[in-house]
Wavefront OBJ file of the C-alpha trace (Angstrom):
o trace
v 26.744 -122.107 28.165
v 26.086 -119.547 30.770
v 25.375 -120.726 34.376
v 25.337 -124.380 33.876
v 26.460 -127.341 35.371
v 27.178 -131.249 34.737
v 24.329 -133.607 35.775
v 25.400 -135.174 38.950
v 28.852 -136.975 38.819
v 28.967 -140.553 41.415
v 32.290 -140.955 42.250
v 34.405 -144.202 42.653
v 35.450 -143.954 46.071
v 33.675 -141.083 48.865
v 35.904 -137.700 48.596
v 36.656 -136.339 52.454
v 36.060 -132.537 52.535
v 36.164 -131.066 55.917
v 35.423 -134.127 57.641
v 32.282 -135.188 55.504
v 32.596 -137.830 53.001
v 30.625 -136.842 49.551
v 30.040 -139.606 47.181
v 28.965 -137.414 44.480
v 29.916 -134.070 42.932
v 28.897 -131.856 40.214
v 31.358 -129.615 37.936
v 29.878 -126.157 37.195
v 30.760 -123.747 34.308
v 31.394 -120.723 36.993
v 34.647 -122.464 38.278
v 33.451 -124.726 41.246
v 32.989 -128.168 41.913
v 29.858 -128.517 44.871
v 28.656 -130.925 46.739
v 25.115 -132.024 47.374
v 23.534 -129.170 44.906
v 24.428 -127.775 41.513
v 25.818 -124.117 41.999
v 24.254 -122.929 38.395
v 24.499 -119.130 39.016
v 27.956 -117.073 39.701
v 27.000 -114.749 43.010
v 30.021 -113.107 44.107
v 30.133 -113.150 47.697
v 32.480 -113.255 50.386
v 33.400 -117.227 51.912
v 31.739 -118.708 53.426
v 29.028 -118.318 51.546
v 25.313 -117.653 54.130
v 23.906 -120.503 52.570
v 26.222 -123.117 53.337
v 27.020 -124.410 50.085
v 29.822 -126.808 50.153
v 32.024 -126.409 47.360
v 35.591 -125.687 46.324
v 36.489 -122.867 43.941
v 39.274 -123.085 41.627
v 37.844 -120.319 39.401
v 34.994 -118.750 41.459
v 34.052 -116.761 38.322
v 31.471 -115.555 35.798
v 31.955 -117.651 33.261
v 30.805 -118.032 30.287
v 31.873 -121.158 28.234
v 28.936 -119.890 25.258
v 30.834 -117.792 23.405
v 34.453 -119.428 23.884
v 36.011 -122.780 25.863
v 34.599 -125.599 27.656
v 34.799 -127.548 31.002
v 36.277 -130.984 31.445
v 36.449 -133.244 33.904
v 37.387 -136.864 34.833
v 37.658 -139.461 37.137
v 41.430 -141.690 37.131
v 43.319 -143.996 38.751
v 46.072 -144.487 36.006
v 48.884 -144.975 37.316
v 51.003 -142.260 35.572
v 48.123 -139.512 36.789
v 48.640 -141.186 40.251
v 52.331 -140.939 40.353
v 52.374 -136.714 39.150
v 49.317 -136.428 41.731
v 51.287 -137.381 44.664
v 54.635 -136.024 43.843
v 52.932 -132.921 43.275
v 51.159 -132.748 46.799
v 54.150 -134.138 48.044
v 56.447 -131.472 46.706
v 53.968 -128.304 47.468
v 52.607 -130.204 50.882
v 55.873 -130.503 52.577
v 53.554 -131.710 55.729
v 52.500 -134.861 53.509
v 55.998 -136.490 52.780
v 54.391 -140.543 52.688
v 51.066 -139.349 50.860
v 50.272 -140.825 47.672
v 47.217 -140.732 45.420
v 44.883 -143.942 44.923
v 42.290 -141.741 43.457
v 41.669 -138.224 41.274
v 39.108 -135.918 40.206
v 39.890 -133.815 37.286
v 38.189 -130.453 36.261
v 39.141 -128.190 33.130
v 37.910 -125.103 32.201
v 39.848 -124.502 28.982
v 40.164 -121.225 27.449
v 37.120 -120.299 28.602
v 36.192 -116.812 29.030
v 33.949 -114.588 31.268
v 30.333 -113.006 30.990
v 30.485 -110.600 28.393
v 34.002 -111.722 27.559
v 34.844 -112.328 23.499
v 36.566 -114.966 21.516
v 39.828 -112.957 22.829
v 39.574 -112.970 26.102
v 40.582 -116.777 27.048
v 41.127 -117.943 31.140
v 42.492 -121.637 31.572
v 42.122 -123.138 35.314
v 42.364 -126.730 36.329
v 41.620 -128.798 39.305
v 42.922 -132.358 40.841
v 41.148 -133.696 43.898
v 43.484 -136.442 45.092
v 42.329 -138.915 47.711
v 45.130 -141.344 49.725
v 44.246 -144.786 51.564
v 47.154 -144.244 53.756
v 45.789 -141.042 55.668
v 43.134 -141.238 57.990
v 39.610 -139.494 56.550
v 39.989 -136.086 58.364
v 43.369 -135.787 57.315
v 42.403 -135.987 53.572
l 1 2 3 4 5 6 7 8 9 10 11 12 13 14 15 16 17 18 19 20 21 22 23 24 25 26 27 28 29 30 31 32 33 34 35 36 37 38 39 40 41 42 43 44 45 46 47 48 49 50 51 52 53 54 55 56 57 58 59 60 61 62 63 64 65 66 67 68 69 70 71 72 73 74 75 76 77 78 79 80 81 82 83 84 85 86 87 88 89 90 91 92 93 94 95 96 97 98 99 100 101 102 103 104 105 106 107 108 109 110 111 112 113 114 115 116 117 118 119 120 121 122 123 124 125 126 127 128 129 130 131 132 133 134 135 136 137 138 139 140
C-alpha cells in the first residue's frame, strides 16, 4: 500500500515525547510513527515540519509497501525484549547507566521498498520505543 497507515494504536502505558505524554500512536507505511494524526502522505520537508506534526522518523521515506514488504509493529513487555531494550539504551546511552525498560513499542518495515521501487529494490528499518518507571517523565 502506498501512503497508508494503521488505524489508531492505544497504548498500555502513556509514551513521554518531548514532555507530552501520548496515549496513542499510529504506524505509517512512509517510515514514521505520529502522534495525534495519521501522517498518510510522504512530503519531504525539512524538521520541524510547519505544521507541527509530532512524530518520530525512523525511515522518513516514500514508501511503498504495494509492490514489495510490509510494516509491523507491536506492543511488549516480555521480559527477554525488556532485558535487550535496556542493555541496548544502556550500552549506546552511556548518560542512562540505571535505565531499564518496563515497556516497548515495536515498528518494522521489512524489505519494503520505495515509490516506484521494484521487487529488487528492498530497505529494512526498525524501531523500539522504550519507556522506564525509574526516570522521571521529561527524562524519558
Amino acid at each position: 500500500m502506498d501512503d497508508g497507515s494503521s488505524p489508531e494504536i492505544t497504548l498500555l502505558i502513556p509514551f513521554i515525547f518531548f514532555n507530552v505524554p501520548y496515549r496513542s500512536i499510529y504506524v505509517n507505511n512512509n517510515g514514521v510513527i505520529s502522534f495525534n494524526v495519521q501522517v498518510s502522505q510522504f512530503t519531504p520537508e525539512a524538521f520541524p515540519l510547519s505544521d507541527s506534526r509530532s512524530f518520530i522518523a525512523p525511515l522518513w521515506a516514500d514508501v511503498h509497501n504495494g509492490i514489495r514488504g510490509d510494516v509491523y509493529y507491536r506492543e511488549s513487555t516480555e521480559p527477554e525484549i525488556l532485558e535487550r531494550a535496556t542493555q541496548d539504551v544502556r550500552k549506546y546511552f552511556k548518560n542512562m547507566p540505571t535505565f531499564t525498560a518496563t515497556w516497548v513499542f515495536i515498528a518494522t518495515w521489512h524489505q519494503v521498498t520505495f515509490y516506484g521501487g521494484s521487487q529488487t529494490t528492498p530497505v529494512k528499518s526498525k524501531l523500539c520505543l522504550a519507556h522506564t518507571a525509574s526516570l522521571p517523565h521529561n527524562s524519558t
